[in-house]
MIMAR-611770 format. One record per residue (C-alpha): residue number from 1; residue in one letter; x, y, z. Coordinates in steps of 0.2 Angstrom, whole numbers. Example, Ala and Ser with C-alpha at 12.3 -4.5 7.8 and 13.67 -1.06 7.14 Angstrom:
2
  seq  type     px     py     pz
    1     A     62    -22     39
    2     S     68     -5     36
// end
This chain:
599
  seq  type     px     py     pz
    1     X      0      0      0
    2     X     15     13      6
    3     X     25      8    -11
    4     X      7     13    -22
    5     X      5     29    -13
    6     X     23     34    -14
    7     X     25     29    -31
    8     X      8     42    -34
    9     X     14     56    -25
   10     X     31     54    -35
   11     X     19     58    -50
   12     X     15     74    -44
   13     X     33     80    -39
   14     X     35     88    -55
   15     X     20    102    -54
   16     X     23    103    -35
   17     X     40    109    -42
   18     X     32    122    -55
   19     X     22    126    -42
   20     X     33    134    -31
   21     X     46    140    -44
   22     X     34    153    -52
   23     X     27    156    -36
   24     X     11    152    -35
   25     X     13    143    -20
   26     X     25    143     -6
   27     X     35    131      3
   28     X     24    128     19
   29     X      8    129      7
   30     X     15    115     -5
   31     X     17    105     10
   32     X      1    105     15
   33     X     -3     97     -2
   34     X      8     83     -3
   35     X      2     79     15
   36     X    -17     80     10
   37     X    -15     72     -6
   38     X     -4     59      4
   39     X    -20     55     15
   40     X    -31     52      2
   41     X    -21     41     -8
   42     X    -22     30      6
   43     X    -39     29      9
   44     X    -40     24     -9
   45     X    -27     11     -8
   46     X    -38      2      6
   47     X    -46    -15      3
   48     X    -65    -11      4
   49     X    -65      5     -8
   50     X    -78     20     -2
   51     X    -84     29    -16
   52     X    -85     45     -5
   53     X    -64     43     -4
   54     X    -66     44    -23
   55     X    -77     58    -23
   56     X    -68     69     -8
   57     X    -52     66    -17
   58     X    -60     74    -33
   59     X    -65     89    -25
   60     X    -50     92    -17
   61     X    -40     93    -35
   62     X    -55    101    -42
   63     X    -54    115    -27
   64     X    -34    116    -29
   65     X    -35    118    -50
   66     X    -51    132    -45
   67     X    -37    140    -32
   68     X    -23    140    -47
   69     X    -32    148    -60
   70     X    -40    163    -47
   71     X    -19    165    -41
   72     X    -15    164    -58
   73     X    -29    179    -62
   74     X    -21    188    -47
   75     X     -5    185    -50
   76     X     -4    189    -69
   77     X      4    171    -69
   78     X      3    162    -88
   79     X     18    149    -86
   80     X     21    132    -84
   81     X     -2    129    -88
   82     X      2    110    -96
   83     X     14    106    -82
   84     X      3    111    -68
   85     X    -14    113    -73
   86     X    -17    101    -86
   87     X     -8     88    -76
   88     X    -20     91    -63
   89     X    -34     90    -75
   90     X    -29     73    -80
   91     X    -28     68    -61
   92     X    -47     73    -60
   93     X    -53     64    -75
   94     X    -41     48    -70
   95     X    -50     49    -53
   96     X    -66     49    -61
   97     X    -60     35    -73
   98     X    -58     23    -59
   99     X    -70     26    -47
  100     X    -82     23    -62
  101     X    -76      4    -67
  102     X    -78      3    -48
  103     X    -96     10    -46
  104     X   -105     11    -65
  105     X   -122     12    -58
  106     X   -119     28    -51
  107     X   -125     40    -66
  108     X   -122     58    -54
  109     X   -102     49    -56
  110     X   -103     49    -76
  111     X   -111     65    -76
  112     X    -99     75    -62
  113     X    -85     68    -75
  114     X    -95     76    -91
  115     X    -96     92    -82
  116     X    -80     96    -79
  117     X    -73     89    -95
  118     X    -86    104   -101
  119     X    -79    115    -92
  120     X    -60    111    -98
  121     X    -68    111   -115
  122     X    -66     94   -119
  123     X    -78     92   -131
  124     X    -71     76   -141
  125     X    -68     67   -122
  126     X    -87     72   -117
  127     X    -94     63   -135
  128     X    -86     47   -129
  129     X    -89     48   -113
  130     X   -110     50   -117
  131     X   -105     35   -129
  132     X   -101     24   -113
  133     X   -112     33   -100
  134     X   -127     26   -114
  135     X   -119      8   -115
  136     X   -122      7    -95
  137     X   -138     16    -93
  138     X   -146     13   -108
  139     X   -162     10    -98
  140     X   -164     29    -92
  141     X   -171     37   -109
  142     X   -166     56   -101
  143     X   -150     50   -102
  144     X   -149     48   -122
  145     X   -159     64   -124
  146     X   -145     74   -116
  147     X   -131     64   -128
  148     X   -142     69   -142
  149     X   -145     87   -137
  150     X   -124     87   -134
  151     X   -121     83   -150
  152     X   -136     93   -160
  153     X   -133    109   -149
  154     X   -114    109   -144
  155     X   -106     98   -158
  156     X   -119    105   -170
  157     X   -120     85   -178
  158     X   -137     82   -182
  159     X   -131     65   -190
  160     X   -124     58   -173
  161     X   -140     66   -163
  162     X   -150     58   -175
  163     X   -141     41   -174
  164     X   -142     44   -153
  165     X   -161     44   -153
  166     X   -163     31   -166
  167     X   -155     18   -153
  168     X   -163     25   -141
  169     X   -181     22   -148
  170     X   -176      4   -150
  171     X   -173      2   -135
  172     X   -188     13   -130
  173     X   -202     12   -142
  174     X   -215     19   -131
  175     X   -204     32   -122
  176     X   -214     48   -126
  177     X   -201     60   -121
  178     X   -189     53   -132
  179     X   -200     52   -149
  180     X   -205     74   -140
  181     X   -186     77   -140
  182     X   -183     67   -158
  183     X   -199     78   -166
  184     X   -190     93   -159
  185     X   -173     87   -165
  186     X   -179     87   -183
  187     X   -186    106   -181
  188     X   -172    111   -176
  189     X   -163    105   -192
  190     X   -174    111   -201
  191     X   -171    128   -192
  192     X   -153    126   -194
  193     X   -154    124   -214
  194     X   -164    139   -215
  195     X   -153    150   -208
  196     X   -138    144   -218
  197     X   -148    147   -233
  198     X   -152    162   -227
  199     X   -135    166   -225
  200     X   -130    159   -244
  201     X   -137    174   -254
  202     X   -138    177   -267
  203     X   -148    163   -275
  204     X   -134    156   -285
  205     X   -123    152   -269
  206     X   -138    142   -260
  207     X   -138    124   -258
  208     X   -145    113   -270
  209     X   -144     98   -261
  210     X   -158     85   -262
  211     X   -156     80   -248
  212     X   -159     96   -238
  213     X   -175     99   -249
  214     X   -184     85   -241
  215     X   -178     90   -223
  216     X   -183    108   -227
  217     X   -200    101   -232
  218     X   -203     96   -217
  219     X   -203     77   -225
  220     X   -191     67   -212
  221     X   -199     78   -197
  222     X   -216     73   -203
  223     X   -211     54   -203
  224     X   -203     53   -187
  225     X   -222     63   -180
  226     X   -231     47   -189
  227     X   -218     34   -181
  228     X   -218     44   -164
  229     X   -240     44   -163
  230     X   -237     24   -171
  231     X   -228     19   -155
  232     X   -236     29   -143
  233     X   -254     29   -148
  234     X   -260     41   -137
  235     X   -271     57   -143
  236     X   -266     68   -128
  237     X   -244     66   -136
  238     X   -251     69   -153
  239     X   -259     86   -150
  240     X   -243     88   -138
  241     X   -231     91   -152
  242     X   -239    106   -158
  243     X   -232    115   -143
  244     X   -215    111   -150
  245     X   -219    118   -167
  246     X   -225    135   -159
  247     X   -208    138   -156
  248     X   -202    140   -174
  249     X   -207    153   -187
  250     X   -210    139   -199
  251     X   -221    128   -187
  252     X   -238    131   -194
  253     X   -237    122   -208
  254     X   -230    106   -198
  255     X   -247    111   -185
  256     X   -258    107   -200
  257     X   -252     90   -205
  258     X   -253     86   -183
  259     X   -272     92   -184
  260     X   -275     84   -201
  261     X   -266     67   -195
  262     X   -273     67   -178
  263     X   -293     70   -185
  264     X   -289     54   -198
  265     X   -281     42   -182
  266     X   -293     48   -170
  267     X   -309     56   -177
  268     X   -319     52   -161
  269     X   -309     57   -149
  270     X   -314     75   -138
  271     X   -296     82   -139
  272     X   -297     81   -157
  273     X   -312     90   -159
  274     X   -304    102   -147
  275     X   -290    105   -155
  276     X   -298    107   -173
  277     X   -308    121   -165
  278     X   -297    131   -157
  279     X   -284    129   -178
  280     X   -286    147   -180
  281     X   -279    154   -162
  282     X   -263    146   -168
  283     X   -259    161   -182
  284     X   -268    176   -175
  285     X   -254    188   -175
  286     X   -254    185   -194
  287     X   -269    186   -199
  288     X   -270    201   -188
  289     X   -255    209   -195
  290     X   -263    204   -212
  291     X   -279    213   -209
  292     X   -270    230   -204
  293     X   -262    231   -222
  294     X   -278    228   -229
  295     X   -287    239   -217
  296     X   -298    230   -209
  297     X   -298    233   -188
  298     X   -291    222   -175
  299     X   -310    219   -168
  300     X   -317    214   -181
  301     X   -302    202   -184
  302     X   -305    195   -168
  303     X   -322    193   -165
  304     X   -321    183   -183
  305     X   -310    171   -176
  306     X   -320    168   -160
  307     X   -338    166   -172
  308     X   -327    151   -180
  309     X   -323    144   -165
  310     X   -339    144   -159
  311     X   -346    136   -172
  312     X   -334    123   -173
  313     X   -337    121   -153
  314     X   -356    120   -159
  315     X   -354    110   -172
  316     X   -342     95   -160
  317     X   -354     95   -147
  318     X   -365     89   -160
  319     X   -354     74   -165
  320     X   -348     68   -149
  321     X   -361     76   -136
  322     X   -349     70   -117
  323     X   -345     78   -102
  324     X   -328     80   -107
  325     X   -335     89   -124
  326     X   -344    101   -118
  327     X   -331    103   -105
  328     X   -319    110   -115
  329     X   -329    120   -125
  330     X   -335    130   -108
  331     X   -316    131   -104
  332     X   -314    141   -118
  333     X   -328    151   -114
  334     X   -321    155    -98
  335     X   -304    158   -106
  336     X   -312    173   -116
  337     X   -323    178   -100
  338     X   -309    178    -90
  339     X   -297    191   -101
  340     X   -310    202   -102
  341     X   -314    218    -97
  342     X   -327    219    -86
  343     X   -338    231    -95
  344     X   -341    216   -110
  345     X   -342    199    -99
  346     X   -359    201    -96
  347     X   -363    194   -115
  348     X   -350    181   -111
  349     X   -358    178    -94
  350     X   -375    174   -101
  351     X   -367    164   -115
  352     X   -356    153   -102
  353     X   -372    151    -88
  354     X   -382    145   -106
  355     X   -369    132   -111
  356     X   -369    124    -93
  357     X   -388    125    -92
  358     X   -389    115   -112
  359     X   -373    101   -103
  360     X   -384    100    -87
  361     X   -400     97    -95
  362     X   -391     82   -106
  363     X   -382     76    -89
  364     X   -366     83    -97
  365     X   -361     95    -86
  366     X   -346     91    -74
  367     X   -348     93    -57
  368     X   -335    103    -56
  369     X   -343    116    -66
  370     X   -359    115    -55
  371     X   -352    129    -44
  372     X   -346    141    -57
  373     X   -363    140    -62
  374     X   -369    147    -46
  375     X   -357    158    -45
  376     X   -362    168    -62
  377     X   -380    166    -58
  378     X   -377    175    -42
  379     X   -368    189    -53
  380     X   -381    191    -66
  381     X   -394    194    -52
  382     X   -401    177    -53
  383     X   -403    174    -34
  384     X   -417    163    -33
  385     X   -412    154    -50
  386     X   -393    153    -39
  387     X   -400    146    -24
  388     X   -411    132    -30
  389     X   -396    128    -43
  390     X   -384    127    -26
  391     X   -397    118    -15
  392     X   -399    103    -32
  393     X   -381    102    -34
  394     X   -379     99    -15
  395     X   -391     86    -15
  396     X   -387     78    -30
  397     X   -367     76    -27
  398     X   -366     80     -6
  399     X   -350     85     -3
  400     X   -344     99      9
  401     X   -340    112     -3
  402     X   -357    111    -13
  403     X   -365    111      5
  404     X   -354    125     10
  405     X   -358    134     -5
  406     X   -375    132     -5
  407     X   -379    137     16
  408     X   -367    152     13
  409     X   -376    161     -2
  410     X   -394    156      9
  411     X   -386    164     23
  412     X   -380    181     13
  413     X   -397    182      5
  414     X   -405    181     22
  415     X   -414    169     20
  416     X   -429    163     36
  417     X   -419    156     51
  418     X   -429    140     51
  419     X   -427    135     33
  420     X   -406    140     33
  421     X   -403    129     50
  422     X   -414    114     40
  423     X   -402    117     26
  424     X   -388    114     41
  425     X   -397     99     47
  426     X   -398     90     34
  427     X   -380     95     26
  428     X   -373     87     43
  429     X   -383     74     39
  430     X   -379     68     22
  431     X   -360     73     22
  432     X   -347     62     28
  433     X   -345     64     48
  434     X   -326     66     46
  435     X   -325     80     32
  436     X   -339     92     40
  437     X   -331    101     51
  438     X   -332    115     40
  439     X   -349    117     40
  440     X   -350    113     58
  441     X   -339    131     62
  442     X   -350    139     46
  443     X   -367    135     57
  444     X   -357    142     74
  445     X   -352    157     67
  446     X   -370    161     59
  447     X   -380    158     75
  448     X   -368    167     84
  449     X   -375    183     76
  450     X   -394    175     72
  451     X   -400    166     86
  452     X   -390    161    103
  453     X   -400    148    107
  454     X   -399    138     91
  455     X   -381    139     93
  456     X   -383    131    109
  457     X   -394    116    100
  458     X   -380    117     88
  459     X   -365    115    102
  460     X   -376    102    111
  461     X   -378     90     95
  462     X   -358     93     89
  463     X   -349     89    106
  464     X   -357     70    104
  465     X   -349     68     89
  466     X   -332     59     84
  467     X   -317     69     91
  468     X   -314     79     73
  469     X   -332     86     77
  470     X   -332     89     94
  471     X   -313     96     99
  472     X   -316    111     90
  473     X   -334    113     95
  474     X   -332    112    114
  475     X   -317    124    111
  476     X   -326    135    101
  477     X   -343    131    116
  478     X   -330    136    129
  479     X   -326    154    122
  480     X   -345    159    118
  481     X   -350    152    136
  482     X   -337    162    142
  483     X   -341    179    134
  484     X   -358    178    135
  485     X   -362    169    153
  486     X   -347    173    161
  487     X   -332    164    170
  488     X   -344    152    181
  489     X   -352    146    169
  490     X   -338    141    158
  491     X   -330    131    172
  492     X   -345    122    173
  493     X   -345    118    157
  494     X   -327    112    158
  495     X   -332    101    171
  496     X   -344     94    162
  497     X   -333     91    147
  498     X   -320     82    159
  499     X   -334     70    164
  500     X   -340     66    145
  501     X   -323     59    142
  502     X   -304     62    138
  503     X   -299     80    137
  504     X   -290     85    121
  505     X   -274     97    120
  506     X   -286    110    113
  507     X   -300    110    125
  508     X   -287    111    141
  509     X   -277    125    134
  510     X   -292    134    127
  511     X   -300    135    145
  512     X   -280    141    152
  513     X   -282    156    142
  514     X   -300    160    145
  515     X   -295    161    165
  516     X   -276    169    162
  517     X   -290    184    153
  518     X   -298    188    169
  519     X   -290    201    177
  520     X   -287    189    195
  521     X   -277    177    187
  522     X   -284    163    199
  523     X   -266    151    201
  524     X   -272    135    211
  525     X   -288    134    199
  526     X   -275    135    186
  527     X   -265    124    188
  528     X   -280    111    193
  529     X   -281    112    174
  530     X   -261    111    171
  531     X   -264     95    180
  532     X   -278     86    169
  533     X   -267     92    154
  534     X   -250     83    161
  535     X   -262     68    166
  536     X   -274     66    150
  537     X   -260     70    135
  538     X   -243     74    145
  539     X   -233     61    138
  540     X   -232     68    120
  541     X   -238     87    124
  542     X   -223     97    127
  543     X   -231    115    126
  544     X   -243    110    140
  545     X   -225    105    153
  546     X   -217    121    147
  547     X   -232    132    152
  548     X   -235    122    167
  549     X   -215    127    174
  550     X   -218    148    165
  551     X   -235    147    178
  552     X   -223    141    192
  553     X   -210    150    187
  554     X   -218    168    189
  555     X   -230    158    206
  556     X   -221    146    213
  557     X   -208    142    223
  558     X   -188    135    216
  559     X   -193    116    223
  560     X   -209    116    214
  561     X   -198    119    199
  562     X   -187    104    203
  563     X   -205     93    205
  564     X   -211     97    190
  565     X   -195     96    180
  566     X   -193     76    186
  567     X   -210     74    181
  568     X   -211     80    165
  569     X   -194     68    162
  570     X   -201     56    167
  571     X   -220     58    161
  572     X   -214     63    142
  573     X   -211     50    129
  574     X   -189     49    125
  575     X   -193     56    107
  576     X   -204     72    117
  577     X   -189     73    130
  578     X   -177     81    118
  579     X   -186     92    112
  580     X   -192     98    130
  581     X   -176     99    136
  582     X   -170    110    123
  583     X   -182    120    122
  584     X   -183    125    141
  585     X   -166    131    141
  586     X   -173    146    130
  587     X   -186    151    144
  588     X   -179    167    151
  589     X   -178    164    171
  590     X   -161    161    182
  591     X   -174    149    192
  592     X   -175    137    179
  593     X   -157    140    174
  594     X   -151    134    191
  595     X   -161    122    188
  596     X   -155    114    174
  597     X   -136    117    184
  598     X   -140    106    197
  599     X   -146     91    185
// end
């Protein structure tokens, strides 16, 4: 082991030399190298080999090459760059040789190595090195899309990117990432031919390969679409490829063969339909730009395109009359109501709350567009139209945000008393238990304001309920008795919640605050509830021992600290113990610093 580690650090000798000659290191600091470097070599030359060792050692010659080239900027330092920081460049990239035949399932080690040969500007090195990263990962298809995009956008070969994703796609035929990136591959070609076209002017100097006609066509890009679509069969990544085209000035004419491929593979699918109908968005900036050479106003431009939309909308709803249908043909709606202005929705309003009524009387309506229905009926003044819509969808799909929806609109229109808290009942009622909370707090904080004594009905039927009902209710029964009755009372109350069963973190502490707000704090009667607090839940409650010791702290006495402290050792769970220990020691009091001392 000695001999290897010796014979390595004889290696180096020579730029350790250079080193110090031209000065960019001194005597003790070149030292300090050999002695590091002599400690990782050893650790590599041990029998079971870490792969952190591997990686430390890297990052050490990476930090020392990052140090030489910022002295050599300070230092206006040029000589002696082969024999010092290309020989530790080679170190690196041996380094990063070995520990990958050692550890080849690691990708992050293949791509470490690629990055910093980009950053020496190793371009040749980094081609290989994709070329055997891809031999052992050939099963992660991100992997051959960054080897591709190296050699399209760095290397600019489109022949070798080409060749890259071909391989790829036989070993992942269905990879739908990969046929994206090859679609977007060929664009970019294309895009690449046309600017060196563009550059060959005048006419006699351009290109006549044949060739480059049938890529500039569009013919390959439109091959590998039908090849990609074959393999995936999936209309959603059909219609995903046009965003790739949006992002080259030549892409609509590839948009039309997507549209005119997809309506001929899948004629009866919605997204189709959908994306027929929405063609002429895709060029409205020309046809716009058009219009103002021939005169004719942006408006009337506009409001042409939409009526063709529409009509094709109109028209697909016919064919294929679904939920999802009509759902994106709503969507679009809302799109146009949504950017707007406000003094020209309400057309669009009237047209939107017609579409939804037309889907809900063929039970094609989503339920999801149930309360955007309301919520526009509410706006156009509909109010009794609104409500009778909210109270159906409630009842037809019962869930707590149609039932929320619905009881708050009766309550803003003020609705009677009677028939809102029937509403309450029976949303209770016909929700599940667990999820209706919500309305549980939205019937508190109505009655609150509407009728006191309902609200106690209310409190009375919540605190029976499972412990997500009735936690928050006899928290929230504490503080009204409290406000309104008076302190007596909501002590009684708390009595009679200890008796009903186990006292909750919430209901305890809710019930310290309320007595710590009168103005006699009363101390023993505080701490009666400290106790039922460290008794029901102190084993996993730290907040309740550390306001238990601030009470005794600012009341009590310096053994009463000392009691409490071993108790809440030895009451909290060992995972609650750390945190309560720490914690403590940031309560400001020399009492329970002592305190702490002494144990």
């Amino acid at each position: 082991m000695a001999e290897l580690v010796h014979l390595h650090l004889e290696s180096t000798l020579r730029e350790l030399e250079e080193m110090e000659r031209i000065e960019l290191f001194n005597l003790n600091e070149i030292k300090s190298i050999i002695k590091r470097r002599k400690n990782l070599e050893y650790r590599l030359q041990r029998m079971k080999k870490s792969k952190e060792d591997y990686l430390r050692y890297i990052e050490y010659e990476t930090n020392l090459l990052n140090l030489i080239r910022k002295r050599r900027k300070r230092l206006v330092i040029e000589d002696k760059r082969t024999e010092i920081d290309l020989s530790i460049a080679k170190r690196i990239c041996k380094l990063f040789r070995v520990a990958k035949l050692r550890f080849p399932e690691d990708e992050k080690l293949w791509l470490d190595d690629i990055e910093f040969c980009k950053k020496m500007k190793w371009f040749d090195t980094i081609s290989v090195l994709y070329s055997k990263l891809l031999q052992t990962h050939s099963q992660n298809p991100s992997l051959w899309i960054m080897a591709a995009k190296w050699e399209m956008e760095e290397m600019k070969s489109p022949d070798n990117a080409r060749k890259i994703f071909q391989r790829g796609i036989l070993l992942h035929p269905t990879s739908d990432t990969l046929w994206r990136e090859f679609f977007r591959l060929e664009l970019m070609y294309i895009d690449l031919l046309r600017k060196r076209r563009a550059i060959l002017e005048p006419q006699s100097l351009k290109s006549t390969d044949a060739e480059d006609d049938v890529i500039l066509n569009g013919k390959i890009a439109n091959i590998v679409y039908d090849k990609a679509v074959e393999a995936v069969n999936d209309v959603e990544f059909a219609l995903s490829l046009i965003q790739i085209c949006l992002d080259f000035e030549f892409g609509y004419s590839h948009i039309e063969y997507i549209l005119e491929y997809v309506s001929e593979k899948f004629p009866d699918k919605e997204e189709t339909l959908d994306a027929v109908a929405k063609k002429p968005l895709l060029n409205v900036e020309e046809k716009i730009k058009a219009g103002k050479e021939m005169g004719v106003k942006k408006k009337a431009i506009l409001d042409e395109i939409n009526k063709d939309i529409h009509a094709k909308y109109e028209e697909a709803i016919k064919i294929l009359p679904t939920e999802k249908m009509w759902g994106f043909y709503i969507d679009f709606v809302f799109t146009l109501l949504n950017s707007t202005k406000e003094n020209k929705k309400a057309k669009l309003q009237n047209m939107a709350i017609d579409l939804m009524k037309a889907a809900a009387g063929l039970n094609c309506l989503s339920v999801s567009y149930y309360s955007e229905l309301v919520d526009l009926l509410f706006e156009r003044g509909d109010t009794e139209e609104a409500l009778t819509t909210s109270l159906t969808s409630a009842r037809k799909w019962n869930t707590v945000d149609f039932w929320y929806k619905c009881l708050t609109y009766h309550i803003q229109c003020m609705r009677d008393l009677t028939e809102i808290y029937g509403l309450l009942e029976e949303a209770l009622n016909s929700v599940y238990e667990k999820d209706s909370v919500t309305l549980w707090k939205l019937g508190v904080d109505w009655l609150s304001i509407s009728s006191p004594e309902k609200l106690i009905e209310l409190f009375e039927n919540g605190i029976h309920k499972r412990k997500e009902i009735s936690v928050p209710l006899k928290e929230m029964y504490l503080e009204v008795c409290a406000l309104k009755n008076g302190i007596t009372e909501a002590r009684s109350l708390y009595k009679r919640f200890k008796k009903l069963g186990p006292l909750f973190p919430p209901i305890v502490k809710k019930m310290i605050r309320i007595e710590k707000a009168q103005l006699d704090v009363p101390v023993k009667t505080l701490r009666e509830y400290f106790e039922d607090g460290v008794r029901e839940f102190g084993s996993e409650d730290t907040d309740i021992w550390l306001d238990y010791l601030k009470l005794e702290i600012e009341h009590g006495s310096l053994s009463s600290h000392d009691d409490l402290f071993w108790r809440a050792k030895k009451a909290l769970r060992p995972d609650y113990l750390l945190e309560f220990q720490q914690r403590l020691v940031n309560i400001s009091s020399d009492a329970v610093h002592n305190m702490l001392q002494a144990y």
